[in-house]
C-alpha positions in Angstrom: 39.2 -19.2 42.9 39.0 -19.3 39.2 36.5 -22.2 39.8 34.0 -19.7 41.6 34.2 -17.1 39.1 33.3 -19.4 36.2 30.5 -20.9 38.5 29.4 -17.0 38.7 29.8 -15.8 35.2 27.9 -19.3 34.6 25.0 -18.4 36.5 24.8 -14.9 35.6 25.0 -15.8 32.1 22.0 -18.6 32.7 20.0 -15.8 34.8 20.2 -13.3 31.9 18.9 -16.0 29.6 16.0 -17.3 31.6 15.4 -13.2 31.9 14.9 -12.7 27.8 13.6 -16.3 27.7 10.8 -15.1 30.3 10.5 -11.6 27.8 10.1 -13.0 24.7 9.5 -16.9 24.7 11.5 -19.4 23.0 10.0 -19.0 19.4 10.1 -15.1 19.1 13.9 -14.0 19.7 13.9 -13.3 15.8 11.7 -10.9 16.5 13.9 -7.8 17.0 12.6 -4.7 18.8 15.8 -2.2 18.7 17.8 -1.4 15.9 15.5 -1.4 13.1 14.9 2.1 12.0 15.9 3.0 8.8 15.0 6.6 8.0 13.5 8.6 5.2 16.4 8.7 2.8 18.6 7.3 -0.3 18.9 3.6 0.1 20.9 1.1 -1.6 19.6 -1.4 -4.0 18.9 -4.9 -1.9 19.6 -8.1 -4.5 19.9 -11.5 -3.3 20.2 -15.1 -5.5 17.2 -16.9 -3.9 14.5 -14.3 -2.5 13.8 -10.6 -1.7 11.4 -8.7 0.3 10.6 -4.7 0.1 8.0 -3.3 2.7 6.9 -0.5 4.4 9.0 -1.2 7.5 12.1 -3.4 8.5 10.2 -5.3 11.1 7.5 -6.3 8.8 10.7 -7.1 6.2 12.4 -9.2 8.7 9.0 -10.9 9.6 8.9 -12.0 6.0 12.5 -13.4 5.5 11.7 -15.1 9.1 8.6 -17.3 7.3 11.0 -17.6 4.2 13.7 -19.0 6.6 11.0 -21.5 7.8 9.7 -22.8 4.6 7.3 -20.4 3.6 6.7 -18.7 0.3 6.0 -15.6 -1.1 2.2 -15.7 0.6 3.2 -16.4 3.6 6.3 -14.2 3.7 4.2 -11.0 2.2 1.0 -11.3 4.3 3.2 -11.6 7.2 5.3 -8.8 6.4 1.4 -6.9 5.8 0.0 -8.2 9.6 3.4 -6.6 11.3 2.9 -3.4 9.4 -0.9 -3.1 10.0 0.6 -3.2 14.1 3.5 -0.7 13.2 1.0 1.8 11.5 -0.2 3.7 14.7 -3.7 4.9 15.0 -4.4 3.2 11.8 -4.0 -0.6 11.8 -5.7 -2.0 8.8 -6.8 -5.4 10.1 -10.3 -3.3 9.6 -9.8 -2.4 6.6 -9.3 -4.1 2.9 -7.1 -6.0 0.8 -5.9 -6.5 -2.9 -3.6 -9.3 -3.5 -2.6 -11.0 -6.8 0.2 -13.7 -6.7 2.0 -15.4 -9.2 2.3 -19.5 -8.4 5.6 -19.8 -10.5 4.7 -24.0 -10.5 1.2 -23.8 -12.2 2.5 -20.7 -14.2 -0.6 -19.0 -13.5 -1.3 -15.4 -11.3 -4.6 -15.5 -9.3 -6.2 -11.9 -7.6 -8.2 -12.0 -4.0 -10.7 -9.1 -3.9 -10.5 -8.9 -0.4 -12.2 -4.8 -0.2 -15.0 -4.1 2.2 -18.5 -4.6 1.1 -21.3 -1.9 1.9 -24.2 -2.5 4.4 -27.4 -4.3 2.6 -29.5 -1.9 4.5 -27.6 1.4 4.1 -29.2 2.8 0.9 -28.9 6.4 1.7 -26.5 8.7 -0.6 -23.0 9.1 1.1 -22.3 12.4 2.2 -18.6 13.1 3.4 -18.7 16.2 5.4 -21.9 14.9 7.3 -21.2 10.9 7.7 -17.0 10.4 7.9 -16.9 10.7 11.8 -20.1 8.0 12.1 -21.1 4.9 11.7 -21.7 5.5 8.1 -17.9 5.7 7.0 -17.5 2.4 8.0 -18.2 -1.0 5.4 -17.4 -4.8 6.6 -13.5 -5.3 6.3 -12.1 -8.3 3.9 -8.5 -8.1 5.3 -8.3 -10.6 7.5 -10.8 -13.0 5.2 -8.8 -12.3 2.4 -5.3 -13.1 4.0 -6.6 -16.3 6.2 -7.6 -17.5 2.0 -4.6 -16.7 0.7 -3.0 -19.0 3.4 -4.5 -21.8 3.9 -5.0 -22.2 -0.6 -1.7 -20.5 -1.6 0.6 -20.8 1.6 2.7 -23.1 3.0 3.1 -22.0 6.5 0.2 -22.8 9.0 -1.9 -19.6 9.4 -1.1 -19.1 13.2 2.6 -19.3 12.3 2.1 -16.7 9.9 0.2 -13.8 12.3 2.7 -14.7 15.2 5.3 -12.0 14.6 1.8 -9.6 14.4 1.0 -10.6 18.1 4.5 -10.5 18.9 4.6 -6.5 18.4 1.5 -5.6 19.3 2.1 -7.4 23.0 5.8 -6.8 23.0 5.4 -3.2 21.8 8.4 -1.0 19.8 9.7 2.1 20.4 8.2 5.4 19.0 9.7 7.3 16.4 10.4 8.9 12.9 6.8 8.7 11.5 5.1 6.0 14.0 5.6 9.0 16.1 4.4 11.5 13.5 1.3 9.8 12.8 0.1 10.0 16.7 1.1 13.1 17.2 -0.7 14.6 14.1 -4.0 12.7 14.6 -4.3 13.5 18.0 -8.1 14.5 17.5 -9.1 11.5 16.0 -7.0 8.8 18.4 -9.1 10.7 21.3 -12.5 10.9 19.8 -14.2 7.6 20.8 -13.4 6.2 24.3 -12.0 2.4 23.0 -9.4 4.8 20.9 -8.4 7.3 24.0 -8.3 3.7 26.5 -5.4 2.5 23.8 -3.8 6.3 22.7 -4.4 8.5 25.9 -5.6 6.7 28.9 -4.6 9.6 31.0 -5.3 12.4 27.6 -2.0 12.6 26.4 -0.2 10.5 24.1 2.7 8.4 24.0 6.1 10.5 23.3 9.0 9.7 21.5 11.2 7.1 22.2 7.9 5.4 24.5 7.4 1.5 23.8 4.0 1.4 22.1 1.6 -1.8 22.9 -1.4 -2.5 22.1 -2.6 -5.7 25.0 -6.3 -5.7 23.1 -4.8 -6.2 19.3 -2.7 -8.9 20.8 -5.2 -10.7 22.3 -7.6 -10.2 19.4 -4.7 -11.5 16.9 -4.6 -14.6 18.9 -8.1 -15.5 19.1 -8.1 -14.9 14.9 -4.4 -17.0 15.2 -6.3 -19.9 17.1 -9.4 -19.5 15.9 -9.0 -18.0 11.8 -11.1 -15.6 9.9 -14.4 -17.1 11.2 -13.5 -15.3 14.5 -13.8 -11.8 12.9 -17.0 -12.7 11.1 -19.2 -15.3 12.8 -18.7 -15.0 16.7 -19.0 -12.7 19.7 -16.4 -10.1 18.1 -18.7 -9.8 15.1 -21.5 -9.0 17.2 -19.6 -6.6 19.3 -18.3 -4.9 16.2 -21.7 -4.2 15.0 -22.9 -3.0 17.7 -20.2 -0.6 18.1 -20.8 0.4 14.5 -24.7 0.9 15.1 -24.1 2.9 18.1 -22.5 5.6 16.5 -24.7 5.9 13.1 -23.8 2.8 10.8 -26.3 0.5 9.5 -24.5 -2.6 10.1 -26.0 -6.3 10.7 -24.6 -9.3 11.4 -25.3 -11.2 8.4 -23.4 -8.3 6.7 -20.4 -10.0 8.3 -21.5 -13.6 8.8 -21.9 -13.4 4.5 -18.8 -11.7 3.4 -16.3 -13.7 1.4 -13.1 -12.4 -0.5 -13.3 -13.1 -4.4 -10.7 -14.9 -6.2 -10.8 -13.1 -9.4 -9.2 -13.4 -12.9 -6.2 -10.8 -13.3 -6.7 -7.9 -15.9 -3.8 -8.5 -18.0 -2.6 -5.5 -20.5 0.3 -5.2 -22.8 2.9 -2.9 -23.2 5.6 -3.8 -25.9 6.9 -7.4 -24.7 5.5 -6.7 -21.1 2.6 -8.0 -20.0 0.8 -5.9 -16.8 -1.4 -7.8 -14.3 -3.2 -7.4 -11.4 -6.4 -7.0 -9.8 -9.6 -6.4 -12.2 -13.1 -4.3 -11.5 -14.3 -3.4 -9.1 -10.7 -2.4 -8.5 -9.6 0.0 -10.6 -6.2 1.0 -10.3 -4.2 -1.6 -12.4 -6.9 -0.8 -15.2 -5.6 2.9 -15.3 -2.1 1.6 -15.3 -2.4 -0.3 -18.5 -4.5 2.5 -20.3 -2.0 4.8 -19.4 0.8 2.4 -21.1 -1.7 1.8 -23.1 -1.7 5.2 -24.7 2.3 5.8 -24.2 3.0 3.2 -26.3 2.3 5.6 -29.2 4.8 8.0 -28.5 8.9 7.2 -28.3 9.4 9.0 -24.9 12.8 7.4 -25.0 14.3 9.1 -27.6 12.9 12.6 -26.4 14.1 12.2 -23.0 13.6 11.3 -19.6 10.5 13.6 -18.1 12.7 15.8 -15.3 15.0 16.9 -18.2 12.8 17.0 -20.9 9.5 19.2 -21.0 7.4 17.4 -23.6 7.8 13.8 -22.1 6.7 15.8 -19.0 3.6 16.9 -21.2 3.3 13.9 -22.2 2.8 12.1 -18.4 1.0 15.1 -17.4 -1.9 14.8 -20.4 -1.6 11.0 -19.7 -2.7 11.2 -16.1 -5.0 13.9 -16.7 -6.9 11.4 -18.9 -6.3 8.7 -16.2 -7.9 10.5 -13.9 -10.9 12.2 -16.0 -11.6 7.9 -17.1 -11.3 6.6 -13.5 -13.7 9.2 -12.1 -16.3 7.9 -14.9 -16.5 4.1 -13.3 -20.0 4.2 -11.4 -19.9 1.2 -8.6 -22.3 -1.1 -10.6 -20.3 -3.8 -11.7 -22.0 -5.1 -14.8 -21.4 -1.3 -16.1 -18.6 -0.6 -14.9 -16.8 -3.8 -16.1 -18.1 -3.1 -19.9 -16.5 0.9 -19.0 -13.0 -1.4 -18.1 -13.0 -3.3 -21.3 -13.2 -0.1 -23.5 -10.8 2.2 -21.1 -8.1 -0.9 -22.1 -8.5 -1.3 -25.3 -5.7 -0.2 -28.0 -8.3 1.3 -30.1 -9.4 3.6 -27.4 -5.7 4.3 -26.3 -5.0 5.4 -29.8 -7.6 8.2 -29.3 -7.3 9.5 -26.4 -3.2 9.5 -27.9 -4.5 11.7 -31.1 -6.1 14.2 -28.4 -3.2 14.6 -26.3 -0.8 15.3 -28.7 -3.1 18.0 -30.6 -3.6 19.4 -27.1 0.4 19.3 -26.4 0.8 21.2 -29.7 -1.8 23.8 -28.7 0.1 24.1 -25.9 3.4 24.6 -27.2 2.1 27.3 -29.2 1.1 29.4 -25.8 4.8 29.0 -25.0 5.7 32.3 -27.2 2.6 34.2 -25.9 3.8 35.7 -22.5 0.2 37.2 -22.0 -0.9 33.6 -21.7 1.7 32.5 -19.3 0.3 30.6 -16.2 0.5 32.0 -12.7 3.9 31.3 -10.6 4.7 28.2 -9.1 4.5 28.2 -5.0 5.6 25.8 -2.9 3.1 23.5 -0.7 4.3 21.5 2.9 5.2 18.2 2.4 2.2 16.7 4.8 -0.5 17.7 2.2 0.8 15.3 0.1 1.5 12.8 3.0 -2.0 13.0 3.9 -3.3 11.4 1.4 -0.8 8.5 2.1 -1.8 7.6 5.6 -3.9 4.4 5.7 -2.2 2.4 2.9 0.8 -0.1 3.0 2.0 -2.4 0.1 4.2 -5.3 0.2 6.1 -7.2 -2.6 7.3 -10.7 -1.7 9.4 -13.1 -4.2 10.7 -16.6 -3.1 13.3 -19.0 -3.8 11.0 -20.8 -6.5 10.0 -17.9 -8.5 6.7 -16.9 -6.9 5.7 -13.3 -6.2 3.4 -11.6 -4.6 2.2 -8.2 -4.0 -0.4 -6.7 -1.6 -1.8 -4.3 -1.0 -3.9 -3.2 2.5 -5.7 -0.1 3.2 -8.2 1.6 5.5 -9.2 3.4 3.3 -7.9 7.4 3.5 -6.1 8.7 6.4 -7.8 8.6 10.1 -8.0 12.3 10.0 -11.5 11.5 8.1 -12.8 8.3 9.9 -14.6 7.4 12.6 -12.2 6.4 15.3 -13.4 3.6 16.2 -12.0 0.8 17.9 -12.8 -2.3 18.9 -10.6 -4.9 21.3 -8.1 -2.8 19.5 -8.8 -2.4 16.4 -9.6 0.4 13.9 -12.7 0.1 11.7 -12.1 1.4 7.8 -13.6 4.7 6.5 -14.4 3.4 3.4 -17.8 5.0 3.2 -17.1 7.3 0.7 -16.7 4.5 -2.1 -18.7 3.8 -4.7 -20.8 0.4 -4.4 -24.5 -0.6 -4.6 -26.2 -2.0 -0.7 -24.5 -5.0 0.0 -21.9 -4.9 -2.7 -18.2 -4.7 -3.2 -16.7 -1.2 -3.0 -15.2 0.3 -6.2 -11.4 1.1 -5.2 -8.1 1.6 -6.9 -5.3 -0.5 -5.5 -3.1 -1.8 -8.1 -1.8 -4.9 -7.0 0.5 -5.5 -9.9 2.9 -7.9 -11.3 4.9 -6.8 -14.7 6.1 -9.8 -16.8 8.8 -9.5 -19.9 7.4 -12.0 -22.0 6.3 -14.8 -20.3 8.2 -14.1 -16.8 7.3 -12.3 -13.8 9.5 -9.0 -14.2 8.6 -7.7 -10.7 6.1 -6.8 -8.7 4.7 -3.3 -7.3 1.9 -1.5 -5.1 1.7 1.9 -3.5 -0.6 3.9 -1.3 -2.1 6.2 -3.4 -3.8 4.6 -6.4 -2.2 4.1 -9.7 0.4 7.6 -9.5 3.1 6.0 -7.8 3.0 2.6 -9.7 2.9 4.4 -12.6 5.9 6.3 -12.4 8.0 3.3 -11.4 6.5 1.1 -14.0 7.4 4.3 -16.7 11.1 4.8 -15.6 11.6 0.6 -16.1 9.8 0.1 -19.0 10.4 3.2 -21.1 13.8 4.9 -20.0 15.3 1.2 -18.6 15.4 2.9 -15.1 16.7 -0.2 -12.6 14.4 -0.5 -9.4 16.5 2.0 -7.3 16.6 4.5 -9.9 12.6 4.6 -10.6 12.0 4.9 -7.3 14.5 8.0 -6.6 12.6 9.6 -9.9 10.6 12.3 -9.3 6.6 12.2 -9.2 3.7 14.3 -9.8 -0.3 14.4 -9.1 -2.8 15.2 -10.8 -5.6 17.3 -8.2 -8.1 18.0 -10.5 -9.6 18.8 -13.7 -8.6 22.1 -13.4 -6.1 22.5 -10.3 -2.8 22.6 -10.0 -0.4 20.0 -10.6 1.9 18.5 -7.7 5.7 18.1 -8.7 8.2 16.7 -6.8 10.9 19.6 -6.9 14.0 17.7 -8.5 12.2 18.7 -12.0 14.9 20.9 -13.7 14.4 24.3 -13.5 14.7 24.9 -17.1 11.9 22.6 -17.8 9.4 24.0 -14.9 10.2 27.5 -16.5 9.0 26.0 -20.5 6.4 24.2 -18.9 4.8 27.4 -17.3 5.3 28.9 -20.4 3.2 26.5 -21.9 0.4 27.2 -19.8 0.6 24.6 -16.8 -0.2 25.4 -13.1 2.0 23.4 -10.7 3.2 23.3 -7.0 6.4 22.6 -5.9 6.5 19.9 -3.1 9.2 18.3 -1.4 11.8 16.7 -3.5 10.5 13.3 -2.2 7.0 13.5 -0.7 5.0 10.9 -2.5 5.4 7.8 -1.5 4.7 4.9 -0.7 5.7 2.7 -3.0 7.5 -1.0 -2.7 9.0 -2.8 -5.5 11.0 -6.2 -5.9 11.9 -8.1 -8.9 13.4 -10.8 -10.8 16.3 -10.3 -13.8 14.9 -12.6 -16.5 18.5 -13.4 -17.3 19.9 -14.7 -14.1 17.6 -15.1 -11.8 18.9 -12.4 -9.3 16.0 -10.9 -6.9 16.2 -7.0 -6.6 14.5 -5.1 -4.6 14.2 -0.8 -3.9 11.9 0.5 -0.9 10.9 3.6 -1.3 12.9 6.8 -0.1 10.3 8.7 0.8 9.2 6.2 3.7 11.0 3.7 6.7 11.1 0.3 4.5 13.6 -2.0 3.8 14.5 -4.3 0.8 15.9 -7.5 1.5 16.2 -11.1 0.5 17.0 -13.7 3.3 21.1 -14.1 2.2 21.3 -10.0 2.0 19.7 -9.8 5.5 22.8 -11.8 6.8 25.1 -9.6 5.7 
């Protein structure tokens, strides 16, 4: 008797085996697909002794630590992590659209950038125009994603490529269940996941959408990914899918060829490298933009001791003084023109100390001026009101960052984008995937697209600090790189700080409401419009990082999004 029951539980024990066997194949139990939501929230600090991982979601986390596990470094582990949250980001997956990446190779003591941004059409010459073009043909410019991360493998990785993109396929055949803002996302952009048939045949086959809780897969990514596993990035450019993408592209407007794709290469480019104190801040040059705002901006702090006057949400004038700072940040970046030859002469000045030390001299005579209007109550500024939270999320959708650090010291951080959020692109897809909408950036015919993706790395002297990216531009990186540097925030606390935006020349100003009241009160009285948003609506920023001292890898994903922070010894735990 006892003998039959262990021959049962035996063979139901085999049976339910060979069942998730049959699922999920030998290789890809690691892969989880329950149990790995984290919410929008407070999260702890990760730090482990060897590695650490913070990205956008904990699949794409636990994708990295999986390559780390099998060998792989900080390429492999981040571009990885990237590919599984291009599949996670529902109606805009970003294998269409573009790429920064700058990575530190700890051995050769050196840090490389791949440009791996979209290029315009040779043959589209015709002034962009946004309202008109962003639902055609016209929005869209040749992706670099997947040319830039098949580079960055086979030079910088370890891993074989096709090892690397497996836990991609695995989700986007497997699937994973719908919520928090996977859910958001295709609920909000109904209207755009519907507009072109390939988009309705993956979103709403019978016209409505998935609901929550619904396993999402996407059969045509998957078998896309595994053609560009087996076959790499000359798939995507040089083959039948090439063709078929420009077709799609001409059929709804878009002045695409195929040499535009069979030409394109990512550029391995030398890192801007700027100076604040004994930090050194690196990343992607012109034509991308962003880390070059990020070290004017330090640039022109380091004139001032924000330290000793306080920390910005407790203290109005160092809140004056990032306000002016970004106001000038984004009065410079606007000035860049999408010719290269200029706009890289326009880089070299907007860095420079000297230049930092006068755009300092006008701030603080326009602070004092400002202070001044602080006694006048017929010059106070209007009241504050309070905006929704998804006006600043909008902005967001479309960008994902990952920072990667391994057991030898090298980091990386990427960035991928499509370029804005799919309320304002064309919809198209093809064998599952979305094309960019990166029309709207500046670039000459057949050029490189000027962008602002800050890719960065921060070194203390002469060691890699950590690394950081965001969707957004240079805002979010900015305020995390602030809160370390100047008021020795660790990587948890920066990224719980509050944030602001700049809108305009002349708009409003977006604040995070966990400003103290008393300073929002002193700083309307000083003559500043602001909005109140949600106490944490700006995101997304990821950020992991080294201590010079001991070696310990922290990381902090951001509260205001889904991701996790982990190194391959914390994940255990």
């Amino acid at each position: 008797m006892k003998k039959n029951n262990f021959m049962r539980i035996t063979s139901f024990t085999l049976l339910f085996a060979l069942v998730i066997f049959s699922l999920y194949g030998k290789d890809k139990t690691q892969y989880p697909l329950q149990a790995g939501y984290i919410g929008v929230g407070l999260k702890k600090m990760a730090s482990d002794p060897t590695s650490m991982v913070a990205s956008p979601h904990p699949f794409a986390t636990n994708a990295a630590l999986e390559m780390l596990n099998r060998g792989g470094n900080a390429v492999d582990a981040a571009i990885a992590a990237m590919m599984v949250s291009a599949v996670l980001d529902t109606g805009k997956t970003s294998f269409g659209g573009g790429a920064e990446i700058t990575y530190y190779d700890a051995k050769n003591n050196k840090t490389i950038v791949i440009n791996a941004e979209p290029n315009s059409f040779k043959n589209d010459v015709m002034p962009y125009n946004g309202e008109r073009d962003s639902r055609t043909g016209r929005s869209i410019r040749v992706p670099g994603a997947i040319a830039g991360f098949y580079l960055a493998i086979q030079k910088y990785g370890v891993l074989p490529w096709k090892n690397v993109i497996e836990p991609a396929i695995f989700y986007a055949q497997n699937g994973f269940p719908l919520h928090g803002e996977a859910y958001a996302t295709i609920q909000s952009n109904y209207a755009t996941l519907t507009l072109q048939p390939t988009a309705r045949k993956i979103f709403a086959p019978s016209g409505f959408l998935p609901q929550v809780g619904d396993v999402f897969k996407q059969p045509e990514l998957a078998e896309t990914l595994t053609k560009i596993a087996e076959h790499g990035a000359d798939y995507f450019y040089k083959g039948s899918f090439a063709e078929r993408m420009v077709q799609a592209i001409r059929d709804i407007g878009g002045k695409a060829t195929i040499e535009d794709f069979f030409s394109y290469q990512p550029l391995e480019l030398e890192p801007v490298n700027g100076t604040y104190k004994e930090y050194h801040i690196i990343g992607p040059p012109i034509p991308s933009k962003g880390v070059t705002a990020l070290i004017e901006g330090m640039n022109i702090l380091e004139n001032v001791d924000l330290k000793s006057i306080g920390h910005y949400a407790n203290s109005v004038d160092s809140l004056q003084w990032m306000i002016e700072t970004l106001q000038v940040l984004f009065e410079d970046v606007a000035r860049y023109s999408g010719v290269l030859e200029l706009d890289r002469d326009l880089a070299n000045l907007l860095i420079s100390k000297e230049y930092a030390r006068s755009r300092y001299k006008l701030i603080r005579h326009k602070i004092e001026q400002k202070r001044l209007l602080a006694g006048d109550k017929s010059k106070v500024a209007d009241q504050v009101f309070f905006v929704d939270r998804q006006s600043e999320v909008e902005s967001n959708e479309g960008t994902n960052n990952v920072v990667a650090i391994d057991k030898n010291g090298n980091v990386c951080s990427i960035i991928n984008t499509i370029y804005g959020c799919v309320f304002s692109c064309s919809g198209l897809y093809v064998d599952g995937l979305v094309l960019n909408s990166a029309g709207g950036f500046k670039s000459e015919p057949g050029e490189r697209i000027l962008s602002e993706m800050p890719a960065t790395i921060v070194f203390k002297g002469e060691k890699p600090y950590f690394g950081v990216g965001s969707s957004s531009g240079y805002h979010n990186p900015f305020f995390l790189i602030t809160n370390i540097l100047i008021w020795d925030k660790d990587l948890k606390q920066a990224q719980e700080a509050p944030r602001l935006r700049i809108r305009g020349p002349n708009g409003p100003i977006g604040i995070e409401h966990n400003i103290e009241e008393s300073v929002a009160d002193e700083l309307r009285k000083r003559g500043y419009r602001f909005d109140w948003v949600g106490p944490y609506s700006m995101r997304n920023a990821q950020i992991a990082g080294i201590d010079p001292s001991t070696g310990i890898r922290y990381g902090a994903s951001d509260p205001r999004g889904e991701g996790k922070a982990a190194g391959q010894n914390s994940n255990k735990n």
